[in-house]
C-alpha positions, 0 to 999 in steps of 0.5 A: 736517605732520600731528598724525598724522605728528607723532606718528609721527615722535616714536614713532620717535625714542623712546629708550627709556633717556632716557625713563626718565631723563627720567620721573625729572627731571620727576615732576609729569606722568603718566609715560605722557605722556613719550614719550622724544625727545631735545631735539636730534631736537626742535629739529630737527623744529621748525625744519622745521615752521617753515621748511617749512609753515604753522607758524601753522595747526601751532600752532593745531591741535596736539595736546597730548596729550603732554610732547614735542608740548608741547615742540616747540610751545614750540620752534616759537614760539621760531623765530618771526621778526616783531616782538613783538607778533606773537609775544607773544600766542603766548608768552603762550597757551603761558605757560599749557600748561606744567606742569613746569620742564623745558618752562618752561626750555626755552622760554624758553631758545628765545626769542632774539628777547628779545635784540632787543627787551628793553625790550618783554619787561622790561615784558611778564614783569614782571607774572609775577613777581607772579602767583600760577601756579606756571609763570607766576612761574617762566616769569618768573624763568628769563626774567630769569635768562637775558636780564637780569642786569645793572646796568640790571635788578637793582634792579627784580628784586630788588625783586621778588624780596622780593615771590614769596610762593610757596611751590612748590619750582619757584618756590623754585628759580628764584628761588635760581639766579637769585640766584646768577647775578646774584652771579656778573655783579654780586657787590657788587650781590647780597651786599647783597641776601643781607644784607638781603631777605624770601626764605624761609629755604630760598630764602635759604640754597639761593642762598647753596648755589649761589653756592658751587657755581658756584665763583665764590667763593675760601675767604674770600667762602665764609667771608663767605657762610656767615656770612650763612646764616639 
């Protein structure tokens, strides 16, 4: 399949309303960049990349020119099935193409060879979380939000939870929702690093607002948790 046919091929399943929906979700890239194909029809059109032609020589040659071409890149190293050092280097060239939390979420919801293999992934998005990129601290965060919350990594996370310095809204956000899912997997764990940490001040509250949204919390843990508000 061609870039050529690529591009036909997302044209054609422009919608029209989801493309301006989804210009006002994603505000930092230029809105003529956003073609309008839902998630789905792009899942689709990537498994048949990997499944039915050199998805090696895709990756290699694929434009970039569009938020949909990006997404579907993502999406096609998410169906790689090898071992991960097979698939890491294509993880990591991709880490530095996204430029807004859409693609970045997405992505790494697509890696399900994490599952297999987590040991090998712990060590190898740890390093992110101290970079200084907004995406690569983020891609980092969603990564740990989505396959380790749990006894075994939530020291080592909150611990460097205390040491993201960045400022960006996408990084500041992140690390709130990944705060209120470790609340909701291990509660004890998280309230006593509510009672004591260096996020910001609006990371700090914005996870407290979280957690209350999740409707983890009866009106006396909801008392408890305002009172930790900064």
């Amino acid at each position: 399949m061609t870039n050529k046919d690529i591009k036909e091929f997302l044209y054609l399943h422009t919608d029209e309303k989801y493309r301006a929906f989804t210009q006002k979700l994603i505000t930092n890239i230029p809105a003529e960049t956003i073609i309008g194909v839902r998630l789905p029809a792009l899942k689709k059109l990537a498994k048949e990349i990997y499944k039915g032609s050199d998805w090696r020589a895709y990756l290699e040659e694929t434009s970039d020119d569009t938020f949909e071409e990006r997404m579907l890149q993502g999406f096609v190293i998410g169906f790689i099935d090898d071992e991960p050092k097979n698939v890491i280097p294509y993880i990591e060239k991709f880490i530095g193409k996204i430029d807004n939390w859409s693609i970045c979420d997405s992505f790494c919801g697509s890696l399900k060879i994490v599952k297999r293999y987590p040991t090998v992934f712990w060590s190898f998005i740890k390093p992110f979380l101290y970079d200084g990129r907004t995406y690569y601290v983020r891609f980092a965060l969603v990564m740990l939000l989505r396959y380790f919350v749990d006894a075994e990594h939530c020291a080592e996370a909150f611990a460097a939870f205390n040491e993201i310095k960045n400022e960006d809204y996408y990084v500041k956000m992140a690390l709130a929702w990944a705060v209120a899912e470790f609340y909701a997997k291990l509660p004890v764990q998280t309230l006593a690093f509510l009672s004591q940490n260096s996020l910001s001040r609006w990371t700090h509250n914005k996870a407290i607002q979280k957690i209350k949204e999740s409707r983890l919390t009866d009106k006396k843990t909801s008392l408890m948790l305002n009172g930790l508000r900064r």
